[in-house]
C-alpha positions as CSV (number, residue, x, y, z in Angstrom):
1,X,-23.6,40.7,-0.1
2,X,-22.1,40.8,3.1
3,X,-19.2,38.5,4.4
4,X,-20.1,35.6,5.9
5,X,-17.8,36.1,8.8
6,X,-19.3,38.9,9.8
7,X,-22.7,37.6,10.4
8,X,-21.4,34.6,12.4
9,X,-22.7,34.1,15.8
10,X,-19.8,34.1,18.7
11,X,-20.2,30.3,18.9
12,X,-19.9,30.0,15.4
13,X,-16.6,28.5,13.7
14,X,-16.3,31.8,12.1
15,X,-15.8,33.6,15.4
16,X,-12.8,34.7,16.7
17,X,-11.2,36.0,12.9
18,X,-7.9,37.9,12.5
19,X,-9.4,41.1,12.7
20,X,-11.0,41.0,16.1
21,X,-8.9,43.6,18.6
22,X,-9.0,40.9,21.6
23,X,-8.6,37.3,22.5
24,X,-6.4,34.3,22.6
25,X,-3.5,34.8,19.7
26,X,-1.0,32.0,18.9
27,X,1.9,34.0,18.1
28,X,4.8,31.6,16.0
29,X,8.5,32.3,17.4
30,X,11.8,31.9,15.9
31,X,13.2,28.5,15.9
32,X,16.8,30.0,16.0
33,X,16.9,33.1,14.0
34,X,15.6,36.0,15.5
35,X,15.0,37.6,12.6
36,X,12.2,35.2,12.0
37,X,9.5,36.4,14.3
38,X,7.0,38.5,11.7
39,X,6.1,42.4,11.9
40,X,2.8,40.9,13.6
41,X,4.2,38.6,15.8
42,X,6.0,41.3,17.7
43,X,3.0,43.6,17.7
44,X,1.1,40.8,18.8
45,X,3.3,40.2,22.4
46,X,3.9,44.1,22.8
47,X,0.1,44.4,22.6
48,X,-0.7,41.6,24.8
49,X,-1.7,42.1,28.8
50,X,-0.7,37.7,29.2
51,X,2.2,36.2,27.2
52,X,1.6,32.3,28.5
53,X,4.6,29.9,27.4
54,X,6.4,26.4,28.7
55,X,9.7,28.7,30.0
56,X,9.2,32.1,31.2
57,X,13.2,32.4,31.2
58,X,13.4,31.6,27.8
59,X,10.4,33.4,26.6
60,X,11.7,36.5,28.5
61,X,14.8,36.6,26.7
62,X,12.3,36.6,23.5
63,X,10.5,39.8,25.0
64,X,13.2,41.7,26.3
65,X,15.1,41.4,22.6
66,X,11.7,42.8,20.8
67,X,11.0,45.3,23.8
68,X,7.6,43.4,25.0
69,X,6.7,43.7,28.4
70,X,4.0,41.7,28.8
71,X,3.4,39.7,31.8
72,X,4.7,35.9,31.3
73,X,2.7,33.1,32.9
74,X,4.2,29.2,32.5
75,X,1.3,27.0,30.4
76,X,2.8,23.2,29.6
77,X,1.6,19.5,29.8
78,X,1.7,19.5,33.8
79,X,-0.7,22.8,34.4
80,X,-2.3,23.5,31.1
81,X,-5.9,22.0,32.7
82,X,-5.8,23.9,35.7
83,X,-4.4,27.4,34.0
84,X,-7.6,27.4,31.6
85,X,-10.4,28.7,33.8
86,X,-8.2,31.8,35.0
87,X,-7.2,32.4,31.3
88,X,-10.8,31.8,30.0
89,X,-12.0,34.6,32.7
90,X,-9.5,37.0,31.2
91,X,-10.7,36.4,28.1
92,X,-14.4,36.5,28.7
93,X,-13.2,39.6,30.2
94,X,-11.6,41.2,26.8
95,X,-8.2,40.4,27.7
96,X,-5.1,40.1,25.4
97,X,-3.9,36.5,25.3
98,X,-0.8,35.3,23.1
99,X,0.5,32.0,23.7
100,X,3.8,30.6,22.9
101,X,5.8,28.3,22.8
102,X,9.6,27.6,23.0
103,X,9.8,27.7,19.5
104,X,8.5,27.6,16.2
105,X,4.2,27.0,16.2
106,X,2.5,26.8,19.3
107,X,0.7,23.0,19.5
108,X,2.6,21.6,17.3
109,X,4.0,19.1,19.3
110,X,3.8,21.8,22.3
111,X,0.8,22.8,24.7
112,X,-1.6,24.4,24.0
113,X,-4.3,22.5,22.3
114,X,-6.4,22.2,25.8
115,X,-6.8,25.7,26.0
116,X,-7.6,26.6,22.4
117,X,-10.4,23.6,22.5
118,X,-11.8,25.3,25.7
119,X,-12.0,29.0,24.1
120,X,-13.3,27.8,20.8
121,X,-16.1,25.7,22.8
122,X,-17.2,29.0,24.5
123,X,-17.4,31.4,21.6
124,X,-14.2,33.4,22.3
125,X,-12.1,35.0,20.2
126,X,-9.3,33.0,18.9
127,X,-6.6,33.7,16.3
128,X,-3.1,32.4,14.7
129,X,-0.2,34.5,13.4
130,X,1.7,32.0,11.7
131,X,5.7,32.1,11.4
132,X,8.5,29.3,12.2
133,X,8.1,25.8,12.1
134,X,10.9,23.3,12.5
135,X,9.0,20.1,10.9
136,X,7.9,22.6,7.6
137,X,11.0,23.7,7.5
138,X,12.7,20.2,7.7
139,X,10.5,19.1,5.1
140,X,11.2,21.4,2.4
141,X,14.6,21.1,2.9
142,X,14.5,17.1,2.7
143,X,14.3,16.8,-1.4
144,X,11.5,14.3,0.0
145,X,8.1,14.4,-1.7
146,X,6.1,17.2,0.4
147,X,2.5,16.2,0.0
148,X,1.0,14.3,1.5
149,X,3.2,14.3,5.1
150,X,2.5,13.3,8.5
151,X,4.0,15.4,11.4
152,X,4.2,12.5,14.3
153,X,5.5,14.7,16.9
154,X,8.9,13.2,19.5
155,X,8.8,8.9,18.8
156,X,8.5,7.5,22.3
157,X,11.5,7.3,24.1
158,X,11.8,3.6,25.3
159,X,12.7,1.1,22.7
160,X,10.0,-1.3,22.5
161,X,7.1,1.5,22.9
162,X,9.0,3.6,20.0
163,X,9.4,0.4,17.9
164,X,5.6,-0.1,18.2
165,X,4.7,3.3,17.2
166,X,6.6,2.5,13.7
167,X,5.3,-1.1,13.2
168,X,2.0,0.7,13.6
169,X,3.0,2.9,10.6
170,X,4.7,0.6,8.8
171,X,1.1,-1.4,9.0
172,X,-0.8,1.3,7.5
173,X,1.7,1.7,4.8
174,X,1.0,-1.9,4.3
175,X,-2.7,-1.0,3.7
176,X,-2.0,1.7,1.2
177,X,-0.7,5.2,3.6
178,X,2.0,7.0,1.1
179,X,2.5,10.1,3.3
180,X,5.8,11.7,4.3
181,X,7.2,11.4,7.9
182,X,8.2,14.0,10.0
183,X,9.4,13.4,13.7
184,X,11.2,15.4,16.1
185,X,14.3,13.7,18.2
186,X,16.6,14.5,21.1
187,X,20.0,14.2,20.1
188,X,20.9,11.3,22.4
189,X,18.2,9.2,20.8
190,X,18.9,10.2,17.3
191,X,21.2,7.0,16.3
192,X,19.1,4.7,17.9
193,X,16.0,5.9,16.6
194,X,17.2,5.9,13.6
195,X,18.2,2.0,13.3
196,X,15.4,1.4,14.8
197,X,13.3,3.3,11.5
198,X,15.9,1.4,9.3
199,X,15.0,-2.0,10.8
200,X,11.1,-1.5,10.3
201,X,11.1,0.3,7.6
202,X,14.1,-0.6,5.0
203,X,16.0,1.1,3.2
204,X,14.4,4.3,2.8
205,X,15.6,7.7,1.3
206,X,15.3,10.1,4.6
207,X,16.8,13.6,6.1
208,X,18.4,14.5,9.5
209,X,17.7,18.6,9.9
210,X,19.7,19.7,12.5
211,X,20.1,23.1,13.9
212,X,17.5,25.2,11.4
213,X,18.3,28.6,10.9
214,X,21.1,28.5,13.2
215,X,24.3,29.8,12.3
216,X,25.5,25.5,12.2
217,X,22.3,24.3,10.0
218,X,22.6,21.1,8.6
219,X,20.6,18.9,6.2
220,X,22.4,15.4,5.9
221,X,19.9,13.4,3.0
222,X,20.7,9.6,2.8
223,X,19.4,6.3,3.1
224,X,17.9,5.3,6.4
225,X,20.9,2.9,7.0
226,X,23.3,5.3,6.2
227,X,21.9,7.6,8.6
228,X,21.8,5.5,11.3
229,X,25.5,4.5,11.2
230,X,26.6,7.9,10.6
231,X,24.9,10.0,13.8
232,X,26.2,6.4,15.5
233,X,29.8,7.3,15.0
234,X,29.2,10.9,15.4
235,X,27.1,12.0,18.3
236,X,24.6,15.1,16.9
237,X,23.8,18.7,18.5
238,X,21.2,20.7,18.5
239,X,17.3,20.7,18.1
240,X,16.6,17.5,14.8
241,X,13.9,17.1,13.0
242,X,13.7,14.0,10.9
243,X,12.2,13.3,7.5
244,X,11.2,9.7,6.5
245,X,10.3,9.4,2.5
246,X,6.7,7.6,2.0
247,X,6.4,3.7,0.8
248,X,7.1,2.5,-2.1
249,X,4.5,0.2,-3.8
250,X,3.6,-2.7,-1.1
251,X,1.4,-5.2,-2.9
252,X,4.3,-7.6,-2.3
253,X,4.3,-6.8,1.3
254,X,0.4,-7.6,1.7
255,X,0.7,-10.4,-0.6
256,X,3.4,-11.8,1.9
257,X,1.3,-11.6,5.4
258,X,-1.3,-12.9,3.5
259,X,0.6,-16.1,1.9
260,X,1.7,-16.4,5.5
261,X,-2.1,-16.1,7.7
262,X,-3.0,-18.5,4.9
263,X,-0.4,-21.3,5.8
264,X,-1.2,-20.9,9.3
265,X,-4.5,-20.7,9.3
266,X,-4.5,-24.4,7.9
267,X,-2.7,-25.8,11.2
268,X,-3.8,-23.0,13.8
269,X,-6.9,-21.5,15.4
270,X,-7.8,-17.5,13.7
271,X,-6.1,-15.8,17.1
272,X,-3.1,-18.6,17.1
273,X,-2.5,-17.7,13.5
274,X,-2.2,-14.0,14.4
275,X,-0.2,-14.0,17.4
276,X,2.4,-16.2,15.4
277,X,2.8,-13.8,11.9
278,X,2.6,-10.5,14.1
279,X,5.8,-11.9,16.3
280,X,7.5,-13.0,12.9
281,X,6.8,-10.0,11.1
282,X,6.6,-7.0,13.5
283,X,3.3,-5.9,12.7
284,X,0.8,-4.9,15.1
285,X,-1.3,-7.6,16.5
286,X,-4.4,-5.9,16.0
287,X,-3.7,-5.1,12.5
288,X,-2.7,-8.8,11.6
289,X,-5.5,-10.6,13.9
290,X,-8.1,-8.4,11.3
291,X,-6.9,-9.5,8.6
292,X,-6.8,-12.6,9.8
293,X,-10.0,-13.0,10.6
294,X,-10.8,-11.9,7.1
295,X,-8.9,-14.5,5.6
296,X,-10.6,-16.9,8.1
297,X,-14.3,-16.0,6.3
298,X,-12.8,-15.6,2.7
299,X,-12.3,-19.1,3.5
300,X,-15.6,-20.4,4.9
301,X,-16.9,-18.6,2.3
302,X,-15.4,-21.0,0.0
303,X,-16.1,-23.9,1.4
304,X,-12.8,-24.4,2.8
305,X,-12.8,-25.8,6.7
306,X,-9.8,-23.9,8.2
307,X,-9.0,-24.3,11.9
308,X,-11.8,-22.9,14.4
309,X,-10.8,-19.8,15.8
């Protein structure tokens, strides 16, 4: 019987496999040690005619130490849309694409994704060699549970936007998500981050991964607090990954927002109600105002008048 693959039309999901000799390749580069970039990897930018990645300096340090010559073209968040039709062209036109990025897996966190959508949606050829990845990395080395995770990316930079992002989380675990966390973090931000994680989240086993595969590598394992006061009296280096352990049990929790919708539901209209838990609590408005209003029909249900939203 024949494989599958090879019967698959070139819009098909199948197209674009690791055998085929052309098209867009995401090539995963060393996220310190150079001695991490695969046997295929290296074939992979000394075969290709386009090497696009966010810094051609940095990326030509990359090909000069692996004796690529590619040409390098600059593909990040502020051109990505308008590289794609030139870099479609080539491919249409049997090109050699490898993308990379700085380091580690190209998407992840890095550009990218634009241009893979827009080659898959025309039936060209697209493939991954796989390689380095800071969060995977992080994560195995965390003694944290490793399945399920969630890789979240950089938190937002600006306090109250960043402290939204994990009330948001912190919500969901409230609804039953037990997931690992992974987040990337600029050094500067790392002790504030952190307290803010400790302050919406508790006391929570967690892991600061600093400088992987780097001659300094670190793996500092404590509790979320303990973290935060330590990187406050000692300002980190280097490229940090962060691993948050998942929720314990929250029936308390719930039990808690609901004991308190339920007392102010008595005195105050459905969106009232909301507005008042979500500011004592730190949850998300949205999340709190649904549950709310479910509490608010559990309760006409029962023949119980509560306030009129």
């Amino acid at each position: 019987m024949p494989d599958a693959a090879s019967d698959a039309s070139p819009g098909s999901e199948a197209a674009g496999t690791a055998g085929s000799p052309f098209g867009l390749v995401l090539v995963s580069t060393p996220i310190g040690n150079l001695g991490d970039l695969s046997p295929r990897g290296r074939d992979a930018l000394a075969g290709a005619d386009l090497v696009l990645c966010e810094d051609t300096r940095h990326t030509g340090h990359l090909m000069t130490a692996v004796g690529a010559r590619a040409r390098l073209a600059p593909l990040h968040e502020h051109n990505e849309d308008a590289a794609i039709p030139s870099v479609l062209a080539r491919l249409r036109a049997g090109g050699r694409v490898a993308l990379v990025s700085d380091a580690g897996t190209p998407l992840v966190s890095d550009p990218g994704y634009r241009l893979v959508r827009a080659a898959i949606a025309e039936g060209l050829a697209v493939t991954a060699i796989p390689g380095p990845n800071a969060a995977l990395a992080a994560l195995v080395l965390s003694g944290l549970p490793p399945l399920p995770f969630l890789v979240l990316g950089f938190a937002p930079p600006r306090q109250a936007a960043r402290r939204t992002a994990f009330a948001r989380l912190r919500a969901a675990e409230r609804a039953g998500l037990r997931a690992t966390q992974i987040w990337h973090e600029a050094p500067h931000r790392l002790a504030a981050t952190l307290a803010d994680m400790a302050d919406v989240f508790g006391d929570r086993p967690a892991a600061v991964a600093r400088e992987l595969t780097k001659r300094f590598e670190e793996v500092r394992r404590a509790s979320l607090p303990a973290l935060a006061r330590h990187y406050a009296a000692e300002a980190p280096r280097g490229e940090i990954t962060v691993v948050l352990g998942p929720a314990e049990d929250d029936t308390a929790d719930a039990g808690e927002l609901d004991a308190r919708l339920r007392a102010s539901l008595a005195d105050h209209s459905v969106k009232d109600a909301a507005a008042m838990v979500a500011a004592a609590t730190g949850l998300p408005r949205k999340v709190v105002y649904a549950r709310a209003l479910e509490i608010h029909g559990e309760r006409r249900s029962d023949g119980v008048t509560p306030c009129d939203q």
